[in-house]
C-alpha positions in Angstrom: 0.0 0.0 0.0 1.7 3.3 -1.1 1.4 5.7 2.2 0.9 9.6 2.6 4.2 10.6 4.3 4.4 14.2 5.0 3.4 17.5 4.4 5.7 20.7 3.4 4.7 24.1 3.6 6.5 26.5 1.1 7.0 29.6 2.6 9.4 33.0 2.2 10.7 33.1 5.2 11.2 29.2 6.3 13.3 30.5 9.7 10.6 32.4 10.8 8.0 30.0 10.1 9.9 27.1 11.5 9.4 29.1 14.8 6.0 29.6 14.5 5.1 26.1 14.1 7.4 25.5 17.0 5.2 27.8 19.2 2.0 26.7 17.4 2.8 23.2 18.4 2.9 21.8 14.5 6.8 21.9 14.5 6.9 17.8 14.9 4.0 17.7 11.7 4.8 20.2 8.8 7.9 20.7 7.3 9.0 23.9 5.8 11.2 24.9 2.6 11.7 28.4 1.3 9.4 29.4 -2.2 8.6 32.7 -3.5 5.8 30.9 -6.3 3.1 33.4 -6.7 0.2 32.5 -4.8 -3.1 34.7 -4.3 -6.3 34.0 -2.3 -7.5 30.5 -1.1 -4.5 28.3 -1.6 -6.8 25.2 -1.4 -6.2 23.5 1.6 -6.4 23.5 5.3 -4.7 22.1 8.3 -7.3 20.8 10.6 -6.1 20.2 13.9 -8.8 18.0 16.0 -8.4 18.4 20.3 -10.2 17.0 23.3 -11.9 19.8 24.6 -12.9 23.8 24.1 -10.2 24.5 26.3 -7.6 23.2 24.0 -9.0 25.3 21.0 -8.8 28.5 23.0 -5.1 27.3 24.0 -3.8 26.7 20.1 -5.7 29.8 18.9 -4.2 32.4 21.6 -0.4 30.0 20.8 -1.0 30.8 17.1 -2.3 34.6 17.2 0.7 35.2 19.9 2.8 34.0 17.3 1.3 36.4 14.7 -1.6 34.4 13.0 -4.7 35.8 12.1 -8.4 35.3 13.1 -10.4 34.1 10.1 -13.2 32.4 12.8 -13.3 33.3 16.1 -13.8 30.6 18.4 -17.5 29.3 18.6 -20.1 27.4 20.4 -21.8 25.3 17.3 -24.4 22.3 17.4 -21.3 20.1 16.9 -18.7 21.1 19.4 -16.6 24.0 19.7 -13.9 25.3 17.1 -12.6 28.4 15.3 -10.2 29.1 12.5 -6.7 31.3 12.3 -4.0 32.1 9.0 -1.1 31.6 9.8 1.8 34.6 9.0 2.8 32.4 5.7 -1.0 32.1 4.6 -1.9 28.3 5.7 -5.6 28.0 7.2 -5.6 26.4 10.2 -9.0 25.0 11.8 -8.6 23.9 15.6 -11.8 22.0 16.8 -13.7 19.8 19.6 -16.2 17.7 19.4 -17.0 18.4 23.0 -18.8 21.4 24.5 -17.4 21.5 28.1 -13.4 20.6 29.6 -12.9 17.9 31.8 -9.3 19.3 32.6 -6.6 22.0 32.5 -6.2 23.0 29.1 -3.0 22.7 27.1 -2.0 22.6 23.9 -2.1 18.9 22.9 -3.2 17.1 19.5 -5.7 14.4 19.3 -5.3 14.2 15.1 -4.2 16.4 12.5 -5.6 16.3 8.9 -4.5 17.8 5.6 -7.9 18.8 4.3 -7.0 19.1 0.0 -10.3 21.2 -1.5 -10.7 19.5 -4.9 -13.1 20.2 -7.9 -14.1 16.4 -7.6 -14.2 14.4 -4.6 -14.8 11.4 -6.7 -12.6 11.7 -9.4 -9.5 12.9 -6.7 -10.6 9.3 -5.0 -10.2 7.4 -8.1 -6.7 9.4 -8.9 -5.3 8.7 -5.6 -6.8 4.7 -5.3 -5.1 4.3 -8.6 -1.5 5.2 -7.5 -2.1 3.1 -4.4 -3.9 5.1 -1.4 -6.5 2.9 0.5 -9.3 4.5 1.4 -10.8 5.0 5.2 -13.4 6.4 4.4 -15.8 7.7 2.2 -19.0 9.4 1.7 -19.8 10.2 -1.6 -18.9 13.4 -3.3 -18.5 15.0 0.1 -15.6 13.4 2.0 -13.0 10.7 1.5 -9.7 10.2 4.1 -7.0 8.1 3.2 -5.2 5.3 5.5 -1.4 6.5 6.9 1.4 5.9 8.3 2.0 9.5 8.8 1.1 11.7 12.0 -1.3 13.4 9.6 -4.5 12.4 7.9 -4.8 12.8 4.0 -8.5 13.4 3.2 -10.7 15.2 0.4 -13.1 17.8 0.4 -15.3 19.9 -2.5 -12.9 23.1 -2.5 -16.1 25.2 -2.5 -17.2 23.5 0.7 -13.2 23.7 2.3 -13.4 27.7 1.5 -17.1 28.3 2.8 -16.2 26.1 6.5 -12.9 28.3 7.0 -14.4 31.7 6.2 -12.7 32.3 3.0 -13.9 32.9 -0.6 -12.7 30.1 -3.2 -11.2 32.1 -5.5 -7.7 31.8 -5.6 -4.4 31.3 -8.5 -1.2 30.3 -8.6 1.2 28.1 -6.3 -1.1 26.0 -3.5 2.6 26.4 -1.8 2.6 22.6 -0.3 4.0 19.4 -1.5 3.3 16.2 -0.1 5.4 13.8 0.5 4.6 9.5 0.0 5.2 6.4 -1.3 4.1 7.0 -4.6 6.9 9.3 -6.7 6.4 12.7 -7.7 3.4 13.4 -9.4 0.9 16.2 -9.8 -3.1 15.6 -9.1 -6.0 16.9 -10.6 -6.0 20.2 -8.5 -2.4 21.2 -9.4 -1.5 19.7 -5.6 1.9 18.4 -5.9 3.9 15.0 -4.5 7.3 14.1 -4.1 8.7 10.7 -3.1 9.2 10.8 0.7 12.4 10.8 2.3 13.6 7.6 3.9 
């Protein structure tokens, strides 16, 4: 089974955004390289960074706009938990969630899951791409979610980009570089949306 290994941001200044992810608490899942592609708007993807309680939200959100992210959703009480959404200074959309509504203990910053949510013109046809060069699938619901099996500390998984964009509270539009490669089993290759892969290093 070929494996989704890694995700690196491209950035412009990878030093300073090596220490944001560092004070984020992402420094042990995303790489960064230095790229000055043109990029402008939604990028197409989003980090999505699943915790145990509210409290652990509030505590990634005030790590990340401490280490000068932006608000894109402030924090919020919704029918299915508790969550919010932050850019961080290089541009990446981070969403930090909960399932849960109340803490059952001190908050800190600490990761249940992470996910690299890719926004793709068609959930079905990205499935077939990636099943065909090897990815199994977890799971899947139609034209409106797949995830991937992996070995990696992060989960691969597809959404419509129209949907991605409207659930992070930005508009769709957007050109140029998506600014991330990831890394797996599979070779270098280029999908459907322009998102790029390189082989992963051993």
């Amino acid at each position: 089974m070929t494996s989704f290994a890694s995700v690196t941001l491209e950035v412009p200044d990878p030093a300073a955004a090596d220490a944001f992810y560092q004070a984020f608490g992402l420094g042990a899942v995303v790489n960064v390289r230095a790229s000055d592609a043109p990029t402008t708007g939604f990028r197409g993807f989003a980090l999505s960074l699943v915790v145990s309680q509210p409290g652990n939200v509030d505590a990634f959100i005030d790590a990340a706009l401490d280490a000068g992210a932006t608000t894109l959703k402030p924090a919020t009480k919704g029918f299915w938990g508790y969550g919010g959404v932050v850019r961080t200074p290089d541009g990446t959309i981070c969403k930090i969630a909960t399932s849960n509504k109340k803490d059952t203990g001190p908050a800190a910053q600490h990761l249940d899951q992470v996910a690299l949510l890719l926004g793709v013109a068609d959930v079905k046809a990205s499935k077939r791409f990636y099943a065909d060069r090897g990815l199994a699938v977890a799971k899947s619901f139609g034209g409106k979610y797949v995830e991937f099996e992996t070995s990696s500390a992060v989960t691969l998984a597809l959404y419509p980009r129209r949907a991605l964009a409207k659930d992070t509270g930005v508009s769709q539009e957007g050109a140029g570089s998506h600014r991330i490669v990831l890394g797996g089993g599979a070779g270098s290759f280029t999908d459907l949306d322009g998102f790029v892969w390189e082989a992963a290093s051993v």
